[in-house]
C-alpha positions as CSV (number, residue, x, y, z in Angstrom):
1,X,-67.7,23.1,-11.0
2,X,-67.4,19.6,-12.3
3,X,-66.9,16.2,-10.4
4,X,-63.3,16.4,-11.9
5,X,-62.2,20.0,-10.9
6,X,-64.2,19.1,-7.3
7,X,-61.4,16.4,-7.1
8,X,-58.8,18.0,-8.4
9,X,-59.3,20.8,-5.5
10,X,-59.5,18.2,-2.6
11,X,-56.1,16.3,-4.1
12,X,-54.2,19.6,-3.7
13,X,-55.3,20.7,-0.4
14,X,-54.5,16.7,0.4
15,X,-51.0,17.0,-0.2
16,X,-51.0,20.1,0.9
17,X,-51.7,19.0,4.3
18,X,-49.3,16.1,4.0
19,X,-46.6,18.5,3.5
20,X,-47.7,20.2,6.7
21,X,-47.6,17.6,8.5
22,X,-44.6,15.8,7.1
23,X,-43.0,19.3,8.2
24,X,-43.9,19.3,11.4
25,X,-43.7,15.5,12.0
26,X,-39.6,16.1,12.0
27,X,-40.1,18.8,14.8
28,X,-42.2,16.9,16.7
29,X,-44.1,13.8,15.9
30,X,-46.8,13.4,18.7
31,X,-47.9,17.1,17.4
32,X,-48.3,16.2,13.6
33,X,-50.1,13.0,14.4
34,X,-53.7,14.3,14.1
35,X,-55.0,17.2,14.8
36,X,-56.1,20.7,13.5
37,X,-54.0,23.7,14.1
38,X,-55.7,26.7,13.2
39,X,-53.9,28.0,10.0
40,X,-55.3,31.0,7.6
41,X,-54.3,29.2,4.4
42,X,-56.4,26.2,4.8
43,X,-59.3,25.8,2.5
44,X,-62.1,25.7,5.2
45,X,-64.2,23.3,2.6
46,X,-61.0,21.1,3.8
47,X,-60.5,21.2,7.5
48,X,-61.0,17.6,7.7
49,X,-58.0,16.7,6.3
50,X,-56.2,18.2,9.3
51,X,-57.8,15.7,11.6
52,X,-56.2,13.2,9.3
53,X,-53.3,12.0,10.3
54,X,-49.9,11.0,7.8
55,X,-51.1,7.6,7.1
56,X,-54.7,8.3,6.7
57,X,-53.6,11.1,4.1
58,X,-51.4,9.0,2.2
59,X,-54.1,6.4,1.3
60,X,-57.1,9.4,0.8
61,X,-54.2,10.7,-1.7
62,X,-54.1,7.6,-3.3
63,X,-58.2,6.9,-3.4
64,X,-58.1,10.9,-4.9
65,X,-55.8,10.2,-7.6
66,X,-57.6,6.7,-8.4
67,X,-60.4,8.4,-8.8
68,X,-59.4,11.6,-10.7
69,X,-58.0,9.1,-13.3
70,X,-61.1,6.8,-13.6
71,X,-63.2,9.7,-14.0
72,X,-61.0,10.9,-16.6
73,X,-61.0,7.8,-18.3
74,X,-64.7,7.9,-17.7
75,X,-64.9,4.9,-15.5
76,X,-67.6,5.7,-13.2
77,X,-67.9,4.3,-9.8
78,X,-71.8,3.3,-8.2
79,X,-72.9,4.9,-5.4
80,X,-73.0,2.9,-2.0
């Protein structure tokens, strides 16, 4: 699997998990906040993004999709 498809993955199970927990933030905020529920249909390579919480997600959303496009345009970013 390719850097791009690697990304592609994690950006759907990141809004994924937003859904979630823009879901269950009207029920109950305090609860969607950050924390990880244990749910089949999560992508175990992916639990981490449950610990996230709504704002953290946003942005790693954002960074995903920044970097899914640079690497398409193939801009490459340097290790740190």
């Amino acid at each position: 699997m390719d850097d791009a498809e690697l990304l592609r993955r994690e950006l759907r199970a990141a809004r994924d998990e937003l859904v979630r927990k823009r879901t269950d933030e009207t029920d109950d905020p305090v609860a969607a906040a950050s924390q990880l529920p244990l749910m089949p249909e999560r992508d175990a390579e992916f639990l981490r993004l449950a610990l996230m919480s709504v704002n953290d997600l946003e942005t790693h959303i954002d960074r995903l999709e920044r970097d899914l496009a640079d690497l398409e345009n193939g801009i490459d970013h340097p290790d740190d």
